[in-house]
MARPA-971314 format. One line per 10 residues: number of its first residue (from 1); their letters; for each residue x, y, z of N, C-alpha, C. Coordinates in steps of 0.1 Angstrom, whole numbers. Atoms other than C-alpha are relative to their C-alpha. Layout:
% MARPA-971314
NUM = A = X/Y/Z/X/Y/Z/X/Y/Z | ...
***
This chain:
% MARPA-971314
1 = XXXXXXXXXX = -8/-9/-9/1208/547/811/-5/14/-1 | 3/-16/-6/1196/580/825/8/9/-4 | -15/-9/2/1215/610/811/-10/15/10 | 4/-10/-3/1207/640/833/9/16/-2 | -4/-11/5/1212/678/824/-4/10/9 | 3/-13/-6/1211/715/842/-2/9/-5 | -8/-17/6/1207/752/830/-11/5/5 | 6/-18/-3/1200/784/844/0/9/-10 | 4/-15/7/1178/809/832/-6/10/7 | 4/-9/-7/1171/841/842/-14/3/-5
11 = XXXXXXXXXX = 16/-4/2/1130/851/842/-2/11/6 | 5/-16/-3/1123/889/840/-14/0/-2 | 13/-6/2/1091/901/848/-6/12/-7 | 10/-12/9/1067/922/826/3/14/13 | 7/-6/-16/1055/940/862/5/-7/12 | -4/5/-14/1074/935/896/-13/-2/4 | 12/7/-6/1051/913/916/7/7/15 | 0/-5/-12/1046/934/949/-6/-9/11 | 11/6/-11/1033/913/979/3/2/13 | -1/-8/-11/1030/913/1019/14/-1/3
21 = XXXXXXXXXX = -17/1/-7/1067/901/1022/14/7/-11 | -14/-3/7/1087/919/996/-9/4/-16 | -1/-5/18/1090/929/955/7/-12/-7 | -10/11/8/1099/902/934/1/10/-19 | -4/-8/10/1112/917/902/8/-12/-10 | -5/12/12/1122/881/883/11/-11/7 | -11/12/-5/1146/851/892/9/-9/-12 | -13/14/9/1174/822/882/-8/-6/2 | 6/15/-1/1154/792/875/8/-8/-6 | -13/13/3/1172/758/872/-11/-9/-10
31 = XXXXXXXXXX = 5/9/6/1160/735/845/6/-10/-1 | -9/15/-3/1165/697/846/-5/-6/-11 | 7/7/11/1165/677/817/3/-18/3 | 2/20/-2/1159/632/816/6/-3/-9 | -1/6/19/1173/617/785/-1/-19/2 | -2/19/5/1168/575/779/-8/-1/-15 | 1/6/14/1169/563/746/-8/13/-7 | 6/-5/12/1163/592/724/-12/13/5 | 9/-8/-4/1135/611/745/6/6/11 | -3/-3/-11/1138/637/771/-9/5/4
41 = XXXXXXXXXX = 8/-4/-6/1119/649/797/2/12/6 | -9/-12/-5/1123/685/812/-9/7/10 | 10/-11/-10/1112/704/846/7/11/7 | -4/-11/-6/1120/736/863/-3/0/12 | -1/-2/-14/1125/747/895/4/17/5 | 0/-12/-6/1114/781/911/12/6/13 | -4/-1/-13/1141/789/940/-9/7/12 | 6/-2/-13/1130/796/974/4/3/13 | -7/7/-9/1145/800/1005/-17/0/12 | 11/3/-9/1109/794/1022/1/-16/-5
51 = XXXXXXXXXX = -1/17/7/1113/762/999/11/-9/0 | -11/10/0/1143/752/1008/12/3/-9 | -11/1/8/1169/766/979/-2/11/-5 | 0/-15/6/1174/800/973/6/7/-9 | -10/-2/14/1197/800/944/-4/-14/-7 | 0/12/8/1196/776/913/11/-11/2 | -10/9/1/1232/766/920/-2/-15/16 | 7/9/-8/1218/752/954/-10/-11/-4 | 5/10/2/1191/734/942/7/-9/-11 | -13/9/13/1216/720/914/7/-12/9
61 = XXXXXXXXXX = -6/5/-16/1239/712/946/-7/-15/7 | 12/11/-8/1210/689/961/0/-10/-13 | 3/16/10/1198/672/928/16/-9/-2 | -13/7/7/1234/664/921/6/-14/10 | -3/6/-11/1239/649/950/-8/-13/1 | 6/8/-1/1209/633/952/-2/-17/-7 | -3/11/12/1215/612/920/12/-7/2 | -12/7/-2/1245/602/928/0/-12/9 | 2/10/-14/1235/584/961/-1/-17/-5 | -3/8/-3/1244/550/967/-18/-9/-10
71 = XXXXXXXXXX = 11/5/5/1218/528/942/-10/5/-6 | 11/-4/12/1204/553/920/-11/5/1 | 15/-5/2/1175/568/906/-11/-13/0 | 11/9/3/1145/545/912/-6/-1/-15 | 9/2/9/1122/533/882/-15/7/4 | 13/-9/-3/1095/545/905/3/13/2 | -1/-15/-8/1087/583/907/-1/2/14 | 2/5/-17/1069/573/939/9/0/12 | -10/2/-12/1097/562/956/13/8/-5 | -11/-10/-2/1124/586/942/-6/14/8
81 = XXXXXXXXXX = 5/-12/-8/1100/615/957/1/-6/18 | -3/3/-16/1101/596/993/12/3/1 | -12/1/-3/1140/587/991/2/17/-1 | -7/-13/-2/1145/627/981/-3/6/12 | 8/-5/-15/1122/639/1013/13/-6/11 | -12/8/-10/1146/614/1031/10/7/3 | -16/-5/-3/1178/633/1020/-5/8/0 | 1/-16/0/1165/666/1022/1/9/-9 | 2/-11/9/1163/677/992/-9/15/-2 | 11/-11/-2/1143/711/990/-10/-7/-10
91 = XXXXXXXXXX = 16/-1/13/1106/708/974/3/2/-13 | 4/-6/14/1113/732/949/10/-4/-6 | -12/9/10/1144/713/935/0/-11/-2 | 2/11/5/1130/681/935/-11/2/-9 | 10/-4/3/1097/694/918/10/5/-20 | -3/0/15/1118/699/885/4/-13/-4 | 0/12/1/1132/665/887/-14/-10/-1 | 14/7/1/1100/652/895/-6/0/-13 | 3/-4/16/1083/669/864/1/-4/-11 | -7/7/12/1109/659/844/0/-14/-5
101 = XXXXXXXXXX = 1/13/1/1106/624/850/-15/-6/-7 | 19/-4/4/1064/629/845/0/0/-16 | 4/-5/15/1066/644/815/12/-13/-12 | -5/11/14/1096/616/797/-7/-12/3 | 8/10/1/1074/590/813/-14/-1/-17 | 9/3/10/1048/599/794/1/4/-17 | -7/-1/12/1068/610/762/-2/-11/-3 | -4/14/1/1080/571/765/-17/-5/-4 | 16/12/0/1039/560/768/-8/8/-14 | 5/-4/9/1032/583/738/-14/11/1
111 = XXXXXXXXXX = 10/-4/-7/1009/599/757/-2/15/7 | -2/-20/-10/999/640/771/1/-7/12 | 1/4/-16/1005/636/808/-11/-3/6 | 11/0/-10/972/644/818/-12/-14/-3 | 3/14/2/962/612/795/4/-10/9 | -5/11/-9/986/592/815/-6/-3/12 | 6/-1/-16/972/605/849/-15/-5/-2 | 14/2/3/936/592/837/-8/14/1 | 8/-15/-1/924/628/835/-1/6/-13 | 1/-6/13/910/651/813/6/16/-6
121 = XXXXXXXXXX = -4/-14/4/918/682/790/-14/6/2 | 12/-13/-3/897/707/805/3/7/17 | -2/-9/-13/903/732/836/-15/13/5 | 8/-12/1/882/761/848/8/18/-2 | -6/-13/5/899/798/840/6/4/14 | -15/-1/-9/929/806/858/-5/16/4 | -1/-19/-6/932/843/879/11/1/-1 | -11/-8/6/956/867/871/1/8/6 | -9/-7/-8/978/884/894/-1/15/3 | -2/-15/-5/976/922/908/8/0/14
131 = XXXXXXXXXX = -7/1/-16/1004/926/933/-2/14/11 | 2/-12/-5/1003/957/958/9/10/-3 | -6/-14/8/1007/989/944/-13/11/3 | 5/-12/-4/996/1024/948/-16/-1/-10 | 10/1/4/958/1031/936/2/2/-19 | 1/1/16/967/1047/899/9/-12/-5 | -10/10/6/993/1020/891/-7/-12/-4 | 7/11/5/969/995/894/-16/0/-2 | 8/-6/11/940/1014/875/2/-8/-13 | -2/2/11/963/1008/846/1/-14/-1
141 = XXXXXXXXXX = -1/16/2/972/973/854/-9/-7/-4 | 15/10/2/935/960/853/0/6/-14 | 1/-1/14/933/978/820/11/-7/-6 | -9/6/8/962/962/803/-5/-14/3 | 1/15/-5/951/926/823/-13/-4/-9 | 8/1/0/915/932/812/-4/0/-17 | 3/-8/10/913/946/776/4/-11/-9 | 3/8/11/904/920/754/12/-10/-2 | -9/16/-2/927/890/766/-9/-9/8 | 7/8/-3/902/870/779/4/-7/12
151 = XXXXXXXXXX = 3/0/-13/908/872/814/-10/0/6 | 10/4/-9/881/862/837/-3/0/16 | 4/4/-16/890/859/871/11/11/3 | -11/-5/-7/917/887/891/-3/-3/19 | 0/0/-14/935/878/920/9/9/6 | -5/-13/-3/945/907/940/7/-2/15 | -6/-4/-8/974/908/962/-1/8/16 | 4/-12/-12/964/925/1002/10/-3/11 | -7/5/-8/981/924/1031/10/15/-1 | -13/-12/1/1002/962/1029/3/-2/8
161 = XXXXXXXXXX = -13/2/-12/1033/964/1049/-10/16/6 | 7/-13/-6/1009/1001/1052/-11/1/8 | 12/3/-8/980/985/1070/-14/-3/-8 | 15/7/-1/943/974/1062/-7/17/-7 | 11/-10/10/931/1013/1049/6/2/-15 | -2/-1/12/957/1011/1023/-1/-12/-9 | 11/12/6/941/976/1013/-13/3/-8 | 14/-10/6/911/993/1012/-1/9/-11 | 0/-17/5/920/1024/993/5/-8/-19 | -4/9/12/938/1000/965/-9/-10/-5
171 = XXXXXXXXXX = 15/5/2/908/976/968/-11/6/-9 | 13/-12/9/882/1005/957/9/1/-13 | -8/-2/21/908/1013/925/-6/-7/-9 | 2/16/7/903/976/915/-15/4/-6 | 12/2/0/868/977/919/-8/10/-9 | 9/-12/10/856/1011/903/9/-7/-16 | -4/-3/10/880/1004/872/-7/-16/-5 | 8/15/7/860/966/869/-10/3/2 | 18/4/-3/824/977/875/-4/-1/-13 | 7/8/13/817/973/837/7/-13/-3
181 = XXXXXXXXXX = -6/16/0/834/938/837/-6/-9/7 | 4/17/-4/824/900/842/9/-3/11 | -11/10/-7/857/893/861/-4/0/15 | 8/1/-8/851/878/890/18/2/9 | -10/-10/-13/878/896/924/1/-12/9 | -1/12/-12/893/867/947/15/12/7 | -7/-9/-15/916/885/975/16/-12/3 | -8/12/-8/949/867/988/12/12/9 | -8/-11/-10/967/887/1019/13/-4/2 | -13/3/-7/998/865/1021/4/-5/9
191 = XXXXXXXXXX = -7/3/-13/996/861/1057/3/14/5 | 0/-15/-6/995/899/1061/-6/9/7 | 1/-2/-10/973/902/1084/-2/-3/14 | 5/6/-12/963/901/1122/-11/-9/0 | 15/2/2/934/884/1131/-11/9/4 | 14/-10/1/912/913/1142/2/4/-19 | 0/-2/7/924/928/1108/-12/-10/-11 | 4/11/10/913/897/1089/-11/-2/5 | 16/0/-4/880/898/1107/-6/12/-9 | 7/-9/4/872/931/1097/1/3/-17
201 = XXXXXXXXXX = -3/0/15/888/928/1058/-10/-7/-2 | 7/10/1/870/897/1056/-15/5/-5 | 9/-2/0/839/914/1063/-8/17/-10 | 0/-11/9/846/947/1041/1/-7/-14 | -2/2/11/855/926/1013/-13/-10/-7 | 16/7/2/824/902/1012/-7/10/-3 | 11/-15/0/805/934/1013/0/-1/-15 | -6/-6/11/824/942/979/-4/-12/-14 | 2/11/13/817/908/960/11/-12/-4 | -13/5/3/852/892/964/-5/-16/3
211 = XXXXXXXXXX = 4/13/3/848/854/957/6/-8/15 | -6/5/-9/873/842/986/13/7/4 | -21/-5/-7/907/848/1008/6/-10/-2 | -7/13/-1/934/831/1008/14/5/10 | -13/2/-10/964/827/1036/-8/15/8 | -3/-10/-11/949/855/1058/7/3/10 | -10/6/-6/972/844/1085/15/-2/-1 | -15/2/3/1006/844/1089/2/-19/-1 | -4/9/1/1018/804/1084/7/2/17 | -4/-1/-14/1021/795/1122/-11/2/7
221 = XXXXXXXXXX = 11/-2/-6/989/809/1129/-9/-6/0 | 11/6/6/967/784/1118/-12/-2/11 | 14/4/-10/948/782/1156/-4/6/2 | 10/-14/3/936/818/1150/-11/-2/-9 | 16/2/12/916/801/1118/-11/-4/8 | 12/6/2/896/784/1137/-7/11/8 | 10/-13/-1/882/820/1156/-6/9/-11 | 4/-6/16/883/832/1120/-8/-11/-8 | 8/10/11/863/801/1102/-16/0/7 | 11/2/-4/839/801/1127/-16/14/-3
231 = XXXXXXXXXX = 13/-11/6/817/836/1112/10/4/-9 | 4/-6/15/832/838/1077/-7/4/-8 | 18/-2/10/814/859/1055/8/-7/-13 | -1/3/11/838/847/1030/11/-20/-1 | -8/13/-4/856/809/1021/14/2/-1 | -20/-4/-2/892/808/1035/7/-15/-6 | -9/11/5/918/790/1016/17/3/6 | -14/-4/-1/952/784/1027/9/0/-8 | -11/3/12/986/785/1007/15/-5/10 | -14/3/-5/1017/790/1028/0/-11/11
241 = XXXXXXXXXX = 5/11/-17/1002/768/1063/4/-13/-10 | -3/12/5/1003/739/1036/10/-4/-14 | -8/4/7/1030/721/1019/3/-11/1 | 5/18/3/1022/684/1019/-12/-6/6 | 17/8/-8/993/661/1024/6/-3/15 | -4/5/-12/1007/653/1058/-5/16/10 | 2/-14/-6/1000/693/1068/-22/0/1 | 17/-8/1/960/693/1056/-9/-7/15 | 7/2/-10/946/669/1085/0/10/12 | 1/-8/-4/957/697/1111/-8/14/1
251 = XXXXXXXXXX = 5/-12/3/943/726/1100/-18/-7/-9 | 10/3/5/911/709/1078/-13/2/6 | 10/-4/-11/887/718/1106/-2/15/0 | 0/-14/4/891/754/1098/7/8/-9 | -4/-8/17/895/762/1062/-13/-9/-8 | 8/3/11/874/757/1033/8/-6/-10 | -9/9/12/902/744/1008/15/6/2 | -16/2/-6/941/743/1003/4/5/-16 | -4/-3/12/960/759/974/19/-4/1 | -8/9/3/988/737/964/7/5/-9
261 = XXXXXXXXXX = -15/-3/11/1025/745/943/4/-6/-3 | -10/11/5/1045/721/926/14/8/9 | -10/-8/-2/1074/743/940/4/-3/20 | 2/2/-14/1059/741/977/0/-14/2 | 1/16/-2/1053/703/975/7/-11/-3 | -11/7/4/1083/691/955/-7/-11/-14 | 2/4/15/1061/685/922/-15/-8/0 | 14/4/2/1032/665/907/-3/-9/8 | 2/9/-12/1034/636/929/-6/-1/9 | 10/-5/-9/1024/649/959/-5/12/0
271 = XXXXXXXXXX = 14/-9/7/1004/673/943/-16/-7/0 | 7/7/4/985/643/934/-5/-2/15 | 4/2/-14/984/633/972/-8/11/6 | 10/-6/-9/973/665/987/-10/1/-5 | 10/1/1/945/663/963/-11/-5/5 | 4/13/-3/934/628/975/-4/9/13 | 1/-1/-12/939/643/1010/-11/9/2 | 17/-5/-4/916/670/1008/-11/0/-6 | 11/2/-3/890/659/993/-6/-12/11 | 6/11/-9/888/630/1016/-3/10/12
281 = XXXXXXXXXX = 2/-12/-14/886/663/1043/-16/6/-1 | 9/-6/5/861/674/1021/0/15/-4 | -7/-9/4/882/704/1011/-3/5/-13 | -5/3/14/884/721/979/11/4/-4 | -11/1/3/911/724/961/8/15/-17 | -9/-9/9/936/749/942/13/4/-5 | -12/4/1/965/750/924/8/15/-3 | 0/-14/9/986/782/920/18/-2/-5 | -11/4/9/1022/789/907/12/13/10 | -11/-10/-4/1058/807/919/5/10/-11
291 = XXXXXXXXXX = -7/-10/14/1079/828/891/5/-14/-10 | -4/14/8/1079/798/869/-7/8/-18 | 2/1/22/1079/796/829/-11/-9/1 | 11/8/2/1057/777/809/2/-15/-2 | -4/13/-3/1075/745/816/-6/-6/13 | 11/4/-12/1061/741/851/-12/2/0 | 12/-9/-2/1030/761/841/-7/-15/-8 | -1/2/1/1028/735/818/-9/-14/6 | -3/12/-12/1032/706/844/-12/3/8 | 16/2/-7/1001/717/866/-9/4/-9
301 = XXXXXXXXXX = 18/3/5/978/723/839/3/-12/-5 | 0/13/1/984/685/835/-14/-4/6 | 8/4/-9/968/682/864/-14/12/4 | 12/-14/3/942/713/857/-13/-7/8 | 18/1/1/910/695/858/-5/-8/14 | 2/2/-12/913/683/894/-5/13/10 | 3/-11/-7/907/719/909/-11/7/-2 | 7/-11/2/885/740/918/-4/13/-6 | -8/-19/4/905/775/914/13/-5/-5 | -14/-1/6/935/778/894/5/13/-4
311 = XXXXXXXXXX = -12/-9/-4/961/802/899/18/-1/-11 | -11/2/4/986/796/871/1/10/-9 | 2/-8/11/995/828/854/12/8/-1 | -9/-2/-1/1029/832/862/11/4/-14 | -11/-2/10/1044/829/826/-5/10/-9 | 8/-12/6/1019/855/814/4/15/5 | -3/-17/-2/1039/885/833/20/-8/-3 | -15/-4/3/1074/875/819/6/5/-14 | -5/-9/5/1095/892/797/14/-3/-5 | 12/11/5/1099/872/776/-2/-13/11
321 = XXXXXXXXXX = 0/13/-9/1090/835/789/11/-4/-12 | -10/8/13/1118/814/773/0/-12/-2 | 2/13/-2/1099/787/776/-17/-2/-13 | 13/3/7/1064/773/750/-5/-9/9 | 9/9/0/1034/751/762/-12/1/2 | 13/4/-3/1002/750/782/-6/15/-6 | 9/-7/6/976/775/761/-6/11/11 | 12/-6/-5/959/801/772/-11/10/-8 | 9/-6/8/931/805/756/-19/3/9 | 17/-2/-3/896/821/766/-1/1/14
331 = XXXXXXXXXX = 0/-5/-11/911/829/802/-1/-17/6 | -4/15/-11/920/789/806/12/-1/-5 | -12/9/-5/951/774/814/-3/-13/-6 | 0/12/7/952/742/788/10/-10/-1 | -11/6/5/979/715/785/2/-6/-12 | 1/5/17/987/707/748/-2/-14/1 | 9/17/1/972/673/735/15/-9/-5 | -12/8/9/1009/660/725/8/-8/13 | -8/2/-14/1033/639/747/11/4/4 | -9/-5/-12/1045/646/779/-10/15/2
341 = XXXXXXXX = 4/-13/-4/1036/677/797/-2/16/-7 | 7/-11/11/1037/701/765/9/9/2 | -14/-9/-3/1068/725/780/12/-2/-3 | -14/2/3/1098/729/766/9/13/-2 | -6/-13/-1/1125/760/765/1/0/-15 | -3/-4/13/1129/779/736/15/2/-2 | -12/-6/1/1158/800/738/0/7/22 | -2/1/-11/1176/807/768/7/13/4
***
């Protein structure tokens, strides 16, 4: 017998995360716990209302419901992730249930997750967050990000509600305060700009050495990529355009890869799917993260060593996280070698 559990916690941020649609300054996250015989399983859930649940008590609301329904929780994950699609549950509230189920499966098999999934421990080094902010603010930021934490990669926030020179003006900050640094500069606009804009950033930022974009485009726009894919100087990834394998055949004709959320896609599941899907596109692939602890953070470096780029660095600006698991060591994202997905709350 299933015993299922809830609790909200609040997640304060180190540094408000600035981006093109707003200030995030921390959230209620809902945690779900599994119990059968002795073991439990446990996953989180970012709110959203792009995802479908913009409070914890809502996404609570949904799972509660959902479990209740007429015949139960399946045995399969599989098929409890369809049946929830069915009722409508949001993504990012089934995506802790899901998790949760992931991780007591493989509690139950004795096994790390990423053992269960036939995959390996090993990732490539995660980027680390710069949201938009004035030029000195994030001087200091890169110094605090950079200064002997074994950071490797920054990803930098663009898209001002101020326009494309104060991109620029914040861009050069970045850039002079890393020219004695290794770290390699990937770009993500949000969806903040036009497409002339995003022609011309595109082509100022390549200039500059920035590794790739990502979402240049508003979500909606995706038939503007294909005038923008066709003289890239740099490779475009989407984030917000996709939120299930069923989204990548549309657009896969004009992008270079797809950056994938447990939060956006309603968990590892079909996480696993849009992997499948784009590489069969011939895509590559990236995974990044919402305001999540290190219980979801956790949960995709399970699945780490499928990606290209990884983007999980979310439990690295909270304050505190009240959550232990996936490592970061040497500027990688690691999932512990023990069973189940390696996340669990500390204190709450």
């Amino acid at each position: 017998m299933l015993d299922i559990s809830f609790q909200k916690v609040h997640l304060k941020k180190r540094f408000p995360l600035a981006i093109s649609r707003g200030v995030i300054t921390g959230s209620d996250n809902l945690f779900v716990s599994i119990s059968e015989n002795g073991l439990t399983g446990i996953g989180e859930m970012a709110p959203g209302e792009t995802e479908g649940a913009g409070t914890p008590e809502e996404g609570e609301s949904m799972l509660r419901n959902f479990v209740s329904l007429e015949g139960g929780l399946s045995d399969s994950i599989y098929q409890n992730y369809e049946d929830a699609l069915s009722a409508g549950v949001a993504p990012c509230a089934f995506a802790a249930l899901d998790m949760a189920f992931w991780d007591l499966r493989a509690k139950q098999a004795g096994m790390p997750l990423f053992k269960l999934l036939g995959l390996e421990r090993r990732a490539v080094p995660t980027s680390v967050t710069i949201g938009i902010n004035p030029p000195e603010v994030v001087r200091e930021r890169v110094r605090l990000l950079l200064d002997g934490t074994g950071v490797k990669s920054l990803k930098i926030k663009l898209g001002s509600p101020q326009g494309i020179e104060a991109d620029k003006e914040m861009f050069s900050a970045i850039l002079e305060e890393t020219k004695k640094s290794t770290a390699v500069l990937r770009v993500d606009a949000n969806g903040g700009w036009s497409l002339k804009d995003a022609h011309s950033m595109m082509t100022w930022l390549s200039d500059r050495g920035v590794e790739y974009i990502e979402q240049p485009l508003k979500k909606g726009e995706e038939d503007d990529l294909i005038d923008l894919f066709k003289s890239r100087p740099l490779p475009i990834f989407v984030d917000e355009s996709c939120r299930s394998s069923k989204d990548i055949p549309s657009f896969a004709d004009r992008v270079d890869g797809v950056n994938l959320k447990l939060m956006k896609c309603g968990g590892i599941t079909e996480a696993l799917r849009i992997v499948g899907t784009a590489r069969s596109f011939g895509l590559q692939t990236m995974i990044g993260c919402m305001g999540e602890s290190s219980v979801s953070i956790s949960a995709g470096a399970s699945i780490g060593s499928l990606f290209d780029y990884i983007d999980l660095d979310s439990h690295l600006n909270l304050d505190p996280d009240p959550a232990t698991g996936a490592d970061f060591t040497d500027g990688v994202i690691l999932p512990k070698d023990t069973p189940g997905h390696g996340g669990s709350l500390t204190h709450a």
